[in-house]
N, C-alpha and C positions, 0 to 999 in steps of 0.2 A: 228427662233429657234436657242440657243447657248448653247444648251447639248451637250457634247462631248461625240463623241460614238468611241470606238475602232471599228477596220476593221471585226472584228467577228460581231459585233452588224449592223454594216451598210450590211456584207452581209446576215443574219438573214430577216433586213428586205427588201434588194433587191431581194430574195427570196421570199417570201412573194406577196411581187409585182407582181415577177414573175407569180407566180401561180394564181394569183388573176387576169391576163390579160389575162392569158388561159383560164379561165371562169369556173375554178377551188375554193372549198373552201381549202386554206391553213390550215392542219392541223399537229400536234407535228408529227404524222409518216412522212406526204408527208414532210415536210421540213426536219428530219432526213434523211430521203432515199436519197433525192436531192441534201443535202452535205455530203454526208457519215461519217454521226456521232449518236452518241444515241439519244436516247428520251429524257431520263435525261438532257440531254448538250441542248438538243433545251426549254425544260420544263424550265430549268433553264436560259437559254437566251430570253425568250418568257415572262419571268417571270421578268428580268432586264427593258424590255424594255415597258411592262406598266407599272411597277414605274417611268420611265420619260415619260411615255404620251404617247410611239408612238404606241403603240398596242391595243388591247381589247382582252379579250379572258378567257372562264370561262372553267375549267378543264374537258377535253376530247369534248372542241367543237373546233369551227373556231376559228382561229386566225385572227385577223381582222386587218388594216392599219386605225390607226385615222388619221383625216386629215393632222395632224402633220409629224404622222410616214409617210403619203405617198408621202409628198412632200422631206424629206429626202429620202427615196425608187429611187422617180424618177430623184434626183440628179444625186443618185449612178448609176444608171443603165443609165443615157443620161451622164456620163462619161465614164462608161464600155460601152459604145456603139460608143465613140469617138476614144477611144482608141483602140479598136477591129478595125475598120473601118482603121485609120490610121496602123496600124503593118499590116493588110491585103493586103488594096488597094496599101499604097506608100511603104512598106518594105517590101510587096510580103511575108510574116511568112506566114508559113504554118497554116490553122484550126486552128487544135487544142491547138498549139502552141500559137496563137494567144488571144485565146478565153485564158487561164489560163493566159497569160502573162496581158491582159486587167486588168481580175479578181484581180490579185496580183497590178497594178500601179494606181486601181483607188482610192484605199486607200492611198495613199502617193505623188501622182502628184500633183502639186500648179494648183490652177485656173487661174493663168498667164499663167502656161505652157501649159491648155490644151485651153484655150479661144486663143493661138498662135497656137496650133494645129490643132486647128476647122478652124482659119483662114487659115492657110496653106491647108487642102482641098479646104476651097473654091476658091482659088488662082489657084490651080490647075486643076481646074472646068473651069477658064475662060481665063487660061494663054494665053497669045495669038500664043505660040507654039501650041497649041491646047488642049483640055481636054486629060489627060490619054498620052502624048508624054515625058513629064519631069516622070514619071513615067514608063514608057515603058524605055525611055531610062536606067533609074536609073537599072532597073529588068537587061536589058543585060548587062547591063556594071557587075553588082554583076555575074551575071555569066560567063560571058568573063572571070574574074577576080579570081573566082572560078575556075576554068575549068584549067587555068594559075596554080593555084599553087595547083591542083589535090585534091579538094573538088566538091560535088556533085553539078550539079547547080540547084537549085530552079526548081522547075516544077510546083507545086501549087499555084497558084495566082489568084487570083478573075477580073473580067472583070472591068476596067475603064470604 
């Protein structure tokens, strides 16, 4: 599919997805509440996005992913899942940091850069330093370095 969607519209329906994988039905409130915006602004972007096909959805029910819309969905979200995963595991980002900074780069990162991203975890999965040691290292060295010129060092980090 080569509909262009702005970053509002791809997270709409990575939303969507979302909710629909909780085992959830996606509807105009649940999807306001979960991006903290109106009903109007979702009515109105719910409304964009079945005139190009990716949604279904008849006034005050579900909102539904066509199969179109869901393969754009799970683009978006197994990028925000790359990106999340990489600022986590090898850049040691804290959460929450992590999870908003995903959110904002999945929309603007090239598929070169993150299909070299994906591969750099898997690199680091089998490096022959061992899984999780080019990483370990990276973490103290940031904070050696930190500590050095009297910034906090990192303490939240997720397990290699």
């Amino acid at each position: 599919m080569d509909v262009h969607l702005t970053p509002n519209m791809e997270m709409y329906l990575k939303t969507i997805l979302e909710i629909d994988l909780e085992g959830s039905e996606a509807r105009v409130k649940m999807i306001a509440d979960r991006l903290g915006v109106t009903m109007p602004s979702v009515s109105g972007a719910v409304d964009n996005l079945r005139k190009k096909g990716l949604v279904g959805h008849n006034p005050y029910g579900k909102v539904a992913l066509t199969e179109e819309g869901r393969i754009v969905a799970l683009k978006v979200k197994e990028q925000n899942d790359l990106l999340y995963r990489f600022l986590r595991e090898v850049l040691g980002v804290p959460d929450r940091i992590a999870k908003e900074d995903a959110c904002t780069l999945e929309h603007v990162v090239s598929r070169t850069t993150l299909n070299r991203l994906s591969r750099f975890l898997e690199f680091v999965q089998v490096c022959p330093l061992g899984p999780g040691d080019i990483v370990a290292d990276f973490v103290n060295w940031v904070n050696e370095t930190d500590q050095a010129r009297g910034a906090q060092p990192q303490q939240e980090r997720t397990a290699s």
